[in-house]
FIKOLPA-118570 format. One line per 4 residues: number of its first residue (from 1); their letters; for each residue z, y, x of N, C-alpha, C. Coordinates in pm, 1 decimal, decimal comma. Atoms other than C-alpha are relative to their C-alpha. Last residue first. Example, Ala and Ser with C-alpha at 12.3 -4.5 7.8 and 13.67 -1.06 7.14 Angstrom:
REM FIKOLPA-118570
2 = sa = -6,0:-119,0:-82,0:714,0:-106,0:1367,0:73,0:109,0:-77,0 | 0,0:-119,0:89,0:780,0:-450,0:1230,0:0,0:120,0:90,0
This chain:
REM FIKOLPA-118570
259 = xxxx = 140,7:-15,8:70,4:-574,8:-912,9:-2279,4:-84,6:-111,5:-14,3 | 15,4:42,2:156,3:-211,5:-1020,8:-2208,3:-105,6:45,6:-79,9 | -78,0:-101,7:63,9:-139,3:-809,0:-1859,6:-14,6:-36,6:-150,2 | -112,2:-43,4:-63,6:-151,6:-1120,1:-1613,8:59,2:90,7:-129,5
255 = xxxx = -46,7:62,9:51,6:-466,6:-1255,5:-1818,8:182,1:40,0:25,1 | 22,6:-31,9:114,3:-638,2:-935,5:-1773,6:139,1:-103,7:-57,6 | -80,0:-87,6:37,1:-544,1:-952,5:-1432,4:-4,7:16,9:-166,5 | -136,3:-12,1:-59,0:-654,5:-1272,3:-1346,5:55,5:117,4:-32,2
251 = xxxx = -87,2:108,6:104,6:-973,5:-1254,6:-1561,4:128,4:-14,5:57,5 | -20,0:-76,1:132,8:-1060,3:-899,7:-1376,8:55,3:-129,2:-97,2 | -111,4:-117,4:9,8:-1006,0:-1047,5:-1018,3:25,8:22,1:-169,3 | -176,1:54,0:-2,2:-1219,3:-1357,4:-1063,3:145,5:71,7:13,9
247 = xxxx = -25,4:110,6:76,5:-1495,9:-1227,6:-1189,9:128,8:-77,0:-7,9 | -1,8:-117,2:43,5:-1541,5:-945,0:-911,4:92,3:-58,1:-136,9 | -170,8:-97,0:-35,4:-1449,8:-1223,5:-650,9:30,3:59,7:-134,1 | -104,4:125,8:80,6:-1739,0:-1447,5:-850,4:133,0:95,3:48,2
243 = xxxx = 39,5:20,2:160,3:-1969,0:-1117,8:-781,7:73,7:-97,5:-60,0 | -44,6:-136,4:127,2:-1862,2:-1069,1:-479,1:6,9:-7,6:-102,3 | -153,9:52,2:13,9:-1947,2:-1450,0:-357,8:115,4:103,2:-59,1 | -49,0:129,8:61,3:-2295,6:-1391,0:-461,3:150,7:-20,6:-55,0
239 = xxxx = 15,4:-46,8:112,9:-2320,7:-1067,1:-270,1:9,5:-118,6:-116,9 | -118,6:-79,5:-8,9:-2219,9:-1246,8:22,7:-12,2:79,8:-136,7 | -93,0:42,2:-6,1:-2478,9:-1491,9:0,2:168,5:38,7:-21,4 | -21,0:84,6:173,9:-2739,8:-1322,0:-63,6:120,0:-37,6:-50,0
235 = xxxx = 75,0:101,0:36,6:-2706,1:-1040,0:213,2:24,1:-102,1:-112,0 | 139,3:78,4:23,7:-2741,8:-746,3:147,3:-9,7:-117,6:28,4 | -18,2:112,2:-80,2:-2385,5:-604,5:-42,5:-169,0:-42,5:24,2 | 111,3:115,1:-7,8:-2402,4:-273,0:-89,9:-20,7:-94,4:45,7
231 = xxxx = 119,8:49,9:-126,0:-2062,2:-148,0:-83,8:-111,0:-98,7:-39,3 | -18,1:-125,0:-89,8:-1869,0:62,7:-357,1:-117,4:-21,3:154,7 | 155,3:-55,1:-81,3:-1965,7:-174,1:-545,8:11,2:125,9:44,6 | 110,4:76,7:-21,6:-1664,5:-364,0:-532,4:-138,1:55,7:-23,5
227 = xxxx = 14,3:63,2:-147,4:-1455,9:-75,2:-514,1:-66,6:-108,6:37,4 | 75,2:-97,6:-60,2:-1545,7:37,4:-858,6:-21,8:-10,8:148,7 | 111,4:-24,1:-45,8:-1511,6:-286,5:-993,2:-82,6:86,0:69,8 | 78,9:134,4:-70,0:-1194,9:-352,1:-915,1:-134,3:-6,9:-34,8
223 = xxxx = 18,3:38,6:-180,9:-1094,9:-2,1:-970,2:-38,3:-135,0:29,5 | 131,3:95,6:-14,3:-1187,7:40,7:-1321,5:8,3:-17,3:146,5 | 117,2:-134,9:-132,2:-941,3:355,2:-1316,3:-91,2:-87,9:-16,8 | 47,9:-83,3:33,4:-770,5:151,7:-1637,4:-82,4:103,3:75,5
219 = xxxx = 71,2:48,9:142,7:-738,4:-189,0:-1498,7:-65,5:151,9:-83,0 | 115,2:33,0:-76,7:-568,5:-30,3:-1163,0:-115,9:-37,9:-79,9 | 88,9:-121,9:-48,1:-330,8:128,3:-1419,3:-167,0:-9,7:86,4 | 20,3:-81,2:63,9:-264,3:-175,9:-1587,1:-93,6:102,2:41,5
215 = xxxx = 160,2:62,6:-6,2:-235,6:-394,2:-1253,1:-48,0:81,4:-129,7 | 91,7:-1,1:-88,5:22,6:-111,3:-1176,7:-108,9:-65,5:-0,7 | 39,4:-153,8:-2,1:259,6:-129,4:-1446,3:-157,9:64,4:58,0 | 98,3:-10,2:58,2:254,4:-534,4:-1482,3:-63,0:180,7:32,7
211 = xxxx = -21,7:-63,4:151,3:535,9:-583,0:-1276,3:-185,2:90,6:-23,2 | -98,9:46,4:23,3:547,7:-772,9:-916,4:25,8:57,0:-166,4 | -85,6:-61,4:49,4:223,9:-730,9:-799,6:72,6:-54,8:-66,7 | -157,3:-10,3:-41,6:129,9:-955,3:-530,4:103,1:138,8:-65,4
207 = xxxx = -92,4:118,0:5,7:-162,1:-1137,2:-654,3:113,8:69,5:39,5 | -27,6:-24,4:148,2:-350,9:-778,2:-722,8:39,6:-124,0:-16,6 | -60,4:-104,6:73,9:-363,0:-708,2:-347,5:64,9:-25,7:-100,1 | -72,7:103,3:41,3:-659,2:-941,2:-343,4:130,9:38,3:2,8
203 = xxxx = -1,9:33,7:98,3:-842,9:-668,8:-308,9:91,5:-81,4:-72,1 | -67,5:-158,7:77,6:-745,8:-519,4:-19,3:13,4:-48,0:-109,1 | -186,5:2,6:22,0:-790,8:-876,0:134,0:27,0:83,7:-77,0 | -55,0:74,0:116,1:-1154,8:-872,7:20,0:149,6:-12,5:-74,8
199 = xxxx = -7,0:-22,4:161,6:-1229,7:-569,4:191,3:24,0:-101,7:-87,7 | -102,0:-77,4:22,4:-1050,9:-715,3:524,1:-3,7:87,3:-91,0 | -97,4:79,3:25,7:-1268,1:-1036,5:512,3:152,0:82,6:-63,5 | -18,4:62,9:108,1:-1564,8:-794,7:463,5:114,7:-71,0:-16,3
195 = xxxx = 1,7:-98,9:131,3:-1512,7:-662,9:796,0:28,7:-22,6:-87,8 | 114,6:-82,8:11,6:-1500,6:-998,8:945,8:9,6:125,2:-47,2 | 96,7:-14,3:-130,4:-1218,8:-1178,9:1083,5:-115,0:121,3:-8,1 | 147,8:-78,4:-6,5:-931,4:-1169,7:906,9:-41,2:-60,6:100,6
191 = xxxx = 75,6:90,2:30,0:-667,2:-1484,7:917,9:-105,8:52,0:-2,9 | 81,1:8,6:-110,7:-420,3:-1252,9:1093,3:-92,5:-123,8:-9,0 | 109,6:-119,4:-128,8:-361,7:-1024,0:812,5:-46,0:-82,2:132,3 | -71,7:-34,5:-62,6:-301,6:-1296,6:508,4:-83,5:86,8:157,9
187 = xxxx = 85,4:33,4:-154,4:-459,6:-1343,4:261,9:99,0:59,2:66,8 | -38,8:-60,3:-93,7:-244,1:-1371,7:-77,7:-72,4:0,9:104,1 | -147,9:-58,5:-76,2:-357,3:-1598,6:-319,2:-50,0:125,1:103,4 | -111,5:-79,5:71,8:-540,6:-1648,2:-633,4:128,4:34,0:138,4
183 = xxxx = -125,6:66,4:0,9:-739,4:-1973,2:-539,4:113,1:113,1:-13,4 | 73,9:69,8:123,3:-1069,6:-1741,8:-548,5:140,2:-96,4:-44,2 | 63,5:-93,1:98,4:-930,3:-1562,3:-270,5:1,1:-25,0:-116,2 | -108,3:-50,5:23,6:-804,3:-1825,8:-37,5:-17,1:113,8:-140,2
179 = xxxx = -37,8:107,1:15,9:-1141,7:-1972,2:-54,3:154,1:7,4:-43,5 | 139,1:27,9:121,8:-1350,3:-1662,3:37,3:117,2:-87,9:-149,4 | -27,4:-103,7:115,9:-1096,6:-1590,8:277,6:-33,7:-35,7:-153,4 | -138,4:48,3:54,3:-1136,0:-1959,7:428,2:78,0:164,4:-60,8
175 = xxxx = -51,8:122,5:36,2:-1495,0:-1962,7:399,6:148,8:38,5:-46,7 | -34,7:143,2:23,4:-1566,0:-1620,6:549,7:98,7:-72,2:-69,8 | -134,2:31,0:80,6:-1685,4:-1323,9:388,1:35,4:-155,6:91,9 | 33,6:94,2:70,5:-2063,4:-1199,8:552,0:194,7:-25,3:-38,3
171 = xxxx = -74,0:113,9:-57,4:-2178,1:-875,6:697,3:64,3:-122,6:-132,3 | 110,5:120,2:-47,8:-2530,5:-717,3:609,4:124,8:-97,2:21,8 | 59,6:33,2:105,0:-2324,9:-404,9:429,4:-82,5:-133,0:31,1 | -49,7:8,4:90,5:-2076,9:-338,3:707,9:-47,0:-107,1:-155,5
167 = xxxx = -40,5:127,2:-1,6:-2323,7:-362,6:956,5:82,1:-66,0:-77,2 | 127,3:120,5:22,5:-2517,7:-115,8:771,0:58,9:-102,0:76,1 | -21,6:50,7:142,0:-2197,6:107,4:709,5:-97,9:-92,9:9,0 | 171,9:43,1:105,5:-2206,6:146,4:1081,1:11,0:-63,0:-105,8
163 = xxxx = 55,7:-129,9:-3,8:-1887,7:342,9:1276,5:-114,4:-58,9:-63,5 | 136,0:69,6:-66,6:-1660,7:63,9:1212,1:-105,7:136,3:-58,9 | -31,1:-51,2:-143,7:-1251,1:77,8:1162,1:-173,9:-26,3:39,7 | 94,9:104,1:-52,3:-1290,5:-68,9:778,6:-32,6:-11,7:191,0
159 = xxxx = -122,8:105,4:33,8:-1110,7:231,0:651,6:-14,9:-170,5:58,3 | -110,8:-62,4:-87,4:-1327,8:493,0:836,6:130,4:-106,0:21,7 | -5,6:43,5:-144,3:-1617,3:280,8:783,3:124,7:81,9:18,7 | -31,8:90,9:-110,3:-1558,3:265,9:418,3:-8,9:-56,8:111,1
155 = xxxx = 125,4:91,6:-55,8:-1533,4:626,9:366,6:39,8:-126,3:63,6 | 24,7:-12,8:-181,5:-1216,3:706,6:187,2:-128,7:-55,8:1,4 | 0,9:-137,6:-47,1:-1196,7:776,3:-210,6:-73,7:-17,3:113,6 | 107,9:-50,8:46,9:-1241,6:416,1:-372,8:-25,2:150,9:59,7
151 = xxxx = 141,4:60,2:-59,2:-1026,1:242,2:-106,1:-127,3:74,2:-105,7 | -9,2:-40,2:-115,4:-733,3:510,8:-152,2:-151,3:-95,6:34,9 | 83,8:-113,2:24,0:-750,7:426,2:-534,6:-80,9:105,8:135,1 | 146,4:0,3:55,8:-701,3:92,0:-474,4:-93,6:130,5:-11,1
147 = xxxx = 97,0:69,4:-31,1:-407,5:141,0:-233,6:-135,8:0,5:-63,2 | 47,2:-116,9:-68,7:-218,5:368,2:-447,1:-154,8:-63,1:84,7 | 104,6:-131,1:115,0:-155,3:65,8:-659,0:-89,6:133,1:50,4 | 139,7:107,5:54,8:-73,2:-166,3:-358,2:-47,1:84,1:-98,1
143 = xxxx = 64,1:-10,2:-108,7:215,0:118,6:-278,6:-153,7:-79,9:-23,3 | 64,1:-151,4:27,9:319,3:164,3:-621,8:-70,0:-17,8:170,3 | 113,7:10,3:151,6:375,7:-216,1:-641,4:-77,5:135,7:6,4 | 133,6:56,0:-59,7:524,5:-221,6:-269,3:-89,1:-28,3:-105,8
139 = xxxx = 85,7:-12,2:-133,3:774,2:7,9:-362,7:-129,2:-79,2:49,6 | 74,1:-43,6:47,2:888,6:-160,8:-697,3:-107,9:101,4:89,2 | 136,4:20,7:121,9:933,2:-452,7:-595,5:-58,8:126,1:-32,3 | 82,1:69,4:-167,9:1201,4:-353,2:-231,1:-173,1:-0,3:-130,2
135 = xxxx = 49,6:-117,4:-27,7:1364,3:-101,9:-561,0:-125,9:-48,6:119,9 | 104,9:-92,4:94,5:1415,9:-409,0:-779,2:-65,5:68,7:126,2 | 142,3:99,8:82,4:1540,2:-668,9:-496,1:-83,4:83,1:-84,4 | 100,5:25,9:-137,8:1735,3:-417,9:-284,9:-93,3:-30,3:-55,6
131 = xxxx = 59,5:-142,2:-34,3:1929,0:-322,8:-631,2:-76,7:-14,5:78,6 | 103,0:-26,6:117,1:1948,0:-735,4:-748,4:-58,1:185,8:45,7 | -42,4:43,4:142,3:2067,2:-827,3:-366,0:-93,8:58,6:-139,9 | -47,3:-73,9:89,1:1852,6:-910,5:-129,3:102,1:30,3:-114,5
127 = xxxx = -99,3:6,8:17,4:1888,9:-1293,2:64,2:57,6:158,6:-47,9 | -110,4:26,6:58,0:1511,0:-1338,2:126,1:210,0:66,2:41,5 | -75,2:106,9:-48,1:1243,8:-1127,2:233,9:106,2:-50,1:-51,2 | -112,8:-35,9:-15,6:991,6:-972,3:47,5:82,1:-120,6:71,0
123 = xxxx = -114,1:41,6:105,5:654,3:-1126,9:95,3:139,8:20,4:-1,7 | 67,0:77,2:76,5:359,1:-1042,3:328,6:40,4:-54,1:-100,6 | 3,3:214,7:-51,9:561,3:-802,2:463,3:-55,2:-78,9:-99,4 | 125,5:28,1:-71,7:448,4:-395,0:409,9:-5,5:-138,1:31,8
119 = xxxx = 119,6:-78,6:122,9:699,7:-287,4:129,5:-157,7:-57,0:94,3 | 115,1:114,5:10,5:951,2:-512,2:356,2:-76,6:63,8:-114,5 | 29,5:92,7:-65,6:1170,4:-245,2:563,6:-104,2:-125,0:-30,0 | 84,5:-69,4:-135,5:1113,4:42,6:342,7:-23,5:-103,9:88,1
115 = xxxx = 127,0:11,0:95,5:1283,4:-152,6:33,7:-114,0:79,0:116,2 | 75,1:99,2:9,3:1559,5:-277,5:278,3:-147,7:28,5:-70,3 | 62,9:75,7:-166,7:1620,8:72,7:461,2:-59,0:-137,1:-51,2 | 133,3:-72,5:-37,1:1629,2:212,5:131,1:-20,1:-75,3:89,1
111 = xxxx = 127,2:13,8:49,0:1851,2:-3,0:-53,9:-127,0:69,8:72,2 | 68,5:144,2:41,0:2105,9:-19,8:196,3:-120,3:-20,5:-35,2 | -5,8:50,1:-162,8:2127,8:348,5:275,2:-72,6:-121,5:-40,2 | 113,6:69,7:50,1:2180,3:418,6:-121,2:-66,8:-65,1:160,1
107 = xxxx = 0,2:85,3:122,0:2527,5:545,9:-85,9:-97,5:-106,6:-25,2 | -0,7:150,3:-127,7:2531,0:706,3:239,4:9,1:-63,7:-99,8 | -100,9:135,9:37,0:2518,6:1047,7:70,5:-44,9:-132,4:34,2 | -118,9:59,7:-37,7:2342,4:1310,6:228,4:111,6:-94,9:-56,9
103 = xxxx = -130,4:62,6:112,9:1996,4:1258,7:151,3:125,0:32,9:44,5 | 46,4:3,8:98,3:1655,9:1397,2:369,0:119,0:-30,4:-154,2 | 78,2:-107,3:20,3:1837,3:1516,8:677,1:-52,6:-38,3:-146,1 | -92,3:-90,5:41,5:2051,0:1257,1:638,1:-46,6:111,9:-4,9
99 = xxxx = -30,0:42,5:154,6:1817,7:953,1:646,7:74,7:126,8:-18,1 | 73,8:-133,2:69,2:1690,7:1149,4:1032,1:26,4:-56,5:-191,2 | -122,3:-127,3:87,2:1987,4:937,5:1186,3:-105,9:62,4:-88,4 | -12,6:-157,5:-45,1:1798,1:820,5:1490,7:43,0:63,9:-110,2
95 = xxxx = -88,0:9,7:-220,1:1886,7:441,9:1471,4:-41,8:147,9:-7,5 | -129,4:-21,0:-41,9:1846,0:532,4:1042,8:66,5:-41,2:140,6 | -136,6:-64,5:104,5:1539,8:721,6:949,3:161,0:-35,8:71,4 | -2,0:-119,5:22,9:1327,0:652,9:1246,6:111,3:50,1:-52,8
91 = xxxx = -25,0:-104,0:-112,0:1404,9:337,8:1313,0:2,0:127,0:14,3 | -167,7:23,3:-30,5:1373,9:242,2:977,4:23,5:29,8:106,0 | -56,9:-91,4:103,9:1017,8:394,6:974,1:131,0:-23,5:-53,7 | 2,1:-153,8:-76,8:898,5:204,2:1314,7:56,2:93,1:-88,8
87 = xxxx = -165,6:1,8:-108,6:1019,2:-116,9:1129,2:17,0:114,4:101,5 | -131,4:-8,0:45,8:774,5:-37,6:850,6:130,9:25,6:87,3 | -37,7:-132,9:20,9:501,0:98,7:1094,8:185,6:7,1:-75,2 | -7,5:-22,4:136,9:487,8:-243,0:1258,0:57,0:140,6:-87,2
83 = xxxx = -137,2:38,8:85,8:338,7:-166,3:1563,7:21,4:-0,5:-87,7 | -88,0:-112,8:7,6:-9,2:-103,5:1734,0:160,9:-65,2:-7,9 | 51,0:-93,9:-102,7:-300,7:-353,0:1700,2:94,0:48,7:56,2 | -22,0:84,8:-94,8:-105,6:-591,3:1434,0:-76,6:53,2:122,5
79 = xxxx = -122,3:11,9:-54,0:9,5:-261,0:1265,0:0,3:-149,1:107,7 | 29,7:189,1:-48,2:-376,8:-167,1:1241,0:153,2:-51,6:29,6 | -74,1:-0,4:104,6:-320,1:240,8:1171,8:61,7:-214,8:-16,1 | 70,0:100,9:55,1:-516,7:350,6:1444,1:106,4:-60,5:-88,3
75 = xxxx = 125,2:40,7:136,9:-472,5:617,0:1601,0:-54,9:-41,5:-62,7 | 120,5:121,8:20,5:-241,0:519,7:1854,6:-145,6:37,2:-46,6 | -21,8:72,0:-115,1:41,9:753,1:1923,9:-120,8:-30,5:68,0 | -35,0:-133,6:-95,6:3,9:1067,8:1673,0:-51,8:-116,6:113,4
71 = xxxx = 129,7:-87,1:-17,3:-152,0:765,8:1412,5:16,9:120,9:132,8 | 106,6:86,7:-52,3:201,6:560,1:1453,4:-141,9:82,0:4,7 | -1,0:40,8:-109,6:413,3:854,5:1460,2:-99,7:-66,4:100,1 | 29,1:-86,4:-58,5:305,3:943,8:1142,2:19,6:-2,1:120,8
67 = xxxx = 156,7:8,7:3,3:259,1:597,4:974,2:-34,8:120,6:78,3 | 13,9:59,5:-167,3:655,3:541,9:1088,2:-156,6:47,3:19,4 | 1,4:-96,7:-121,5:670,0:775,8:781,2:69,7:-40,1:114,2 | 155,5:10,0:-142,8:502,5:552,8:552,9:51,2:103,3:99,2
63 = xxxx = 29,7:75,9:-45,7:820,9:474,0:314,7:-102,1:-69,7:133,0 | -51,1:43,8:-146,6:1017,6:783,1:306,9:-80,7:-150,1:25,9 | 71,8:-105,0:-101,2:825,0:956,4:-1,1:-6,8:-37,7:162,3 | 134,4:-33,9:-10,0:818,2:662,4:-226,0:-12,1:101,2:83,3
59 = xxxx = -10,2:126,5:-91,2:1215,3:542,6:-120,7:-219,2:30,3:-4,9 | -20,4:13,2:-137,7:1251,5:900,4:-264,2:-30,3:-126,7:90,9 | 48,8:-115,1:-33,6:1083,2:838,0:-584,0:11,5:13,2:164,2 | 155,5:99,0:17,6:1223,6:477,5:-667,4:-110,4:135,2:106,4
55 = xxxx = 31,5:67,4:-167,5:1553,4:671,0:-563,6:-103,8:-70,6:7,0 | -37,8:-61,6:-157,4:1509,4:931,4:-801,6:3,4:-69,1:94,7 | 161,1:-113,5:-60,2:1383,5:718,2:-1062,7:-16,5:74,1:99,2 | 96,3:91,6:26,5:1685,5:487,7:-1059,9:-134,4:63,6:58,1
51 = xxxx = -19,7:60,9:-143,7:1935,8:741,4:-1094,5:-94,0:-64,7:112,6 | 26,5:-131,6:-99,6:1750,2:876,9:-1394,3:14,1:-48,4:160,8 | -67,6:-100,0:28,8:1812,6:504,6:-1535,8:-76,9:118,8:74,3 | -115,0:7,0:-73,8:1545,5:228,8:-1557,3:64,9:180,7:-13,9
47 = xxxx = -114,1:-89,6:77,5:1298,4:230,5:-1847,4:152,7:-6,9:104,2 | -101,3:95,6:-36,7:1064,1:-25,9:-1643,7:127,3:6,6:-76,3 | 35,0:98,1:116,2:817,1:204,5:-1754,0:69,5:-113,1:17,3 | -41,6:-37,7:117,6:1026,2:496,0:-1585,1:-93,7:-82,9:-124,8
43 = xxxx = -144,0:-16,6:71,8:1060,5:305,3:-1285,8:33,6:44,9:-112,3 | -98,1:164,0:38,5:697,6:207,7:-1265,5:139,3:16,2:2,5 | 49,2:62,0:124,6:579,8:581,3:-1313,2:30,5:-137,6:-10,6 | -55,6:-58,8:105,2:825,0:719,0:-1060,9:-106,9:-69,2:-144,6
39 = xxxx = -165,6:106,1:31,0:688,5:448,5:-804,9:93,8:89,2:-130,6 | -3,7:87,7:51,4:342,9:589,1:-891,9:142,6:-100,0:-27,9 | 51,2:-18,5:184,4:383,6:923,8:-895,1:-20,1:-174,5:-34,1 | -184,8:-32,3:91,1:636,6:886,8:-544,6:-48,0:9,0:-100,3
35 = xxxx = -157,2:134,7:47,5:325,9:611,6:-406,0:93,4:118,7:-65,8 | 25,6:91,6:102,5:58,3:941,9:-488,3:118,8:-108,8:-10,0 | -5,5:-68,1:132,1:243,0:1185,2:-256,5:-50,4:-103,7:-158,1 | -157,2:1,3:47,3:280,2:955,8:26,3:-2,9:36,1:-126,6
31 = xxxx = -61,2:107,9:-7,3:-94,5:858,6:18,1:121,1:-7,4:-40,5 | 52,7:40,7:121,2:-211,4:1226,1:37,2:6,7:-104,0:-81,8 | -106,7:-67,3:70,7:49,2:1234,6:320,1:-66,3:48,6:-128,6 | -87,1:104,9:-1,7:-141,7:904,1:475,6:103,5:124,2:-64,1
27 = xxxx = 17,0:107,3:101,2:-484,7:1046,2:430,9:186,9:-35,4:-43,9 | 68,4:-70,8:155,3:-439,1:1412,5:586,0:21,9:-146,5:-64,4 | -111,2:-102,8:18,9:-257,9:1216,7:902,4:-12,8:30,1:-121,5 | -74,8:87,8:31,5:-555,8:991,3:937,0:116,2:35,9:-45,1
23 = xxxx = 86,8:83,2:97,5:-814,7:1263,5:915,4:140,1:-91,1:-45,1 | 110,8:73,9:-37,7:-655,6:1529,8:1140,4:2,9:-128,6:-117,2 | 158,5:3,7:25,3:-557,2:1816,7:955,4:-81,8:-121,3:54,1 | 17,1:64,9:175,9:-205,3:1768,2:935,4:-134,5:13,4:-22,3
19 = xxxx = 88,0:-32,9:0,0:-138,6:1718,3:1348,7:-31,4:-18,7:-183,7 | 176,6:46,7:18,3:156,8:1637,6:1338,4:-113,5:75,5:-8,5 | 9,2:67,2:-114,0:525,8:1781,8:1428,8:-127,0:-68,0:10,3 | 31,1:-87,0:-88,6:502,4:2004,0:1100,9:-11,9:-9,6:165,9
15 = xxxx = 174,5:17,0:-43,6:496,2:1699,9:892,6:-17,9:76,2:136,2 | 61,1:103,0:-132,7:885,0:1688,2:963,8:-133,8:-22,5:3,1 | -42,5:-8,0:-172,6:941,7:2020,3:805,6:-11,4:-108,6:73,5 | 74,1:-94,9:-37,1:717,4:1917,6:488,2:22,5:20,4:184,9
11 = xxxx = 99,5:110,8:-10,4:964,3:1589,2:432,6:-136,1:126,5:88,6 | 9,6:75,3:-118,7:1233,8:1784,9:462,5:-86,2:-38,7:52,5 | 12,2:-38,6:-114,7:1126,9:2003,1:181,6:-19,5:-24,1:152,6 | 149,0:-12,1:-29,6:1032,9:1721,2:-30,1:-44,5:87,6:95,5
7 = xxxx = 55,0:115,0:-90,0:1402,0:1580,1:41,8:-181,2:13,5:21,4 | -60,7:-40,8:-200,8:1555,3:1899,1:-50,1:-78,8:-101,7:81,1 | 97,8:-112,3:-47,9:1327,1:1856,8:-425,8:61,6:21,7:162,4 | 149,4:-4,1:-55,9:1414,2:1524,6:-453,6:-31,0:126,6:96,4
3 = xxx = 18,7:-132,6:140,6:1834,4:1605,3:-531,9:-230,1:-39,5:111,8 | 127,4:75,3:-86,9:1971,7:1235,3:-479,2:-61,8:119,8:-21,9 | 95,9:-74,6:81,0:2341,6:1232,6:-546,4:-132,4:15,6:76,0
């Protein structure tokens, strides 16, 4: 049995080891809270059982909390800088046991540790079964969803790791983002280079949802455009290639959700 509300408590009593005021901390349990509205809103448009929702929910509260560790440690959130938070947040929960503080039944174990373990990999991993497989999808859908709204809020030097929005705004996209981009895929994290390379990635994001729920919602905040001008692009070139990004996001999703 899965009762949320003990597990939201829990969740409180282990903030209380952080710092909750500092910036990165504040973001990432403003963060938690949105993935459990969003993974509860793709399970219950999915029409899956009660059961279902509860653990879509819970696997939304437990998924970033290596992210607290990691910021206490590091400060910096960069998992190829640092560590991978995912595999820092199975460690957590189950080589030190803390899954039981939040659940006691050993029932769902499996599914969590796998849908926690690849919500952050560039592509689920193989040999899931069909429960791993939904709950691993629907985690990293509400997670990428949250995402957009998290890039229209934050300042983008905070998110962007760079204390000058004017270098920000003068910098340029390379080629093989650019290129990857426009071709509908995936970027991958150690192909960045530029600033910009790592607002495009965010974007691009919207190749790796797995159910329509979420490019919807993202469709209805106007987030792909709002985050694209979120930054002044100066030079030509780069503002150019925005503008086909901007173009090429909204017909890909449109076409994704049958508009």
């Amino acid at each position: 049995m899965i009762d949320f509300e003990v597990a939201q408590k829990v969740f409180k009593e282990f903030l209380k080891d952080f710092d909750v005021e500092q910036d990165k901390v504040r973001l990432k349990i403003i963060h938690t809270y949105h993935v459990v509205d969003f993974a509860e809103y793709i399970a219950k448009d999915l029409k899956l059982s009660n059961e279902d929702i509860e653990l879509a929910k819970l696997i939304g509260l437990l998924h970033d909390i290596g992210r607290f560790d990691q910021a206490k440690r590091y400060n910096d959130f960069r998992d190829m800088n640092t560590l991978d938070h995912a595999e820092l947040g199975v460690k957590i929960l189950f080589e030190e046991n803390k899954i039981r503080d939040f659940i006691k039944d050993d029932k769902y174990d499996n599914i969590i540790y796998k849908a926690i373990l690849n919500h952050n990999k560039l592509k689920i991993e193989d040999g899931l079964n069909e429960k791993e497989l939904l709950h691993a999808k629907i985690i990293r859908d509400a997670d990428k969803a949250d995402n957009f709204r998290v890039k229209q809020e934050e300042k983008v030097e905070t998110m962007l790791y760079m204390e000058s929005l004017e270098k920000i705004e003068n910098g340029v996209i390379t080629d093989k983002i650019y290129e990857d981009f426009m071709n509908s895929k995936i970027i991958k994290n150690e192909e960045r280079v530029t600033p910009l390379d790592y607002w495009v990635s965010y974007i691009a994001f919207l190749y790796d949802f797995n159910f329509n729920s979420g490019l919807k919602y993202v469709m209805e905040q106007d987030y792909i455009n709002r985050n694209i001008d979120k930054i002044n692009y100066k030079n030509p070139e780069t503002r150019k290639r925005m503008e086909n990004v901007r173009q090429h996001a909204l017909e890909y999703v449109n076409k994704r959700i049958g508009k």
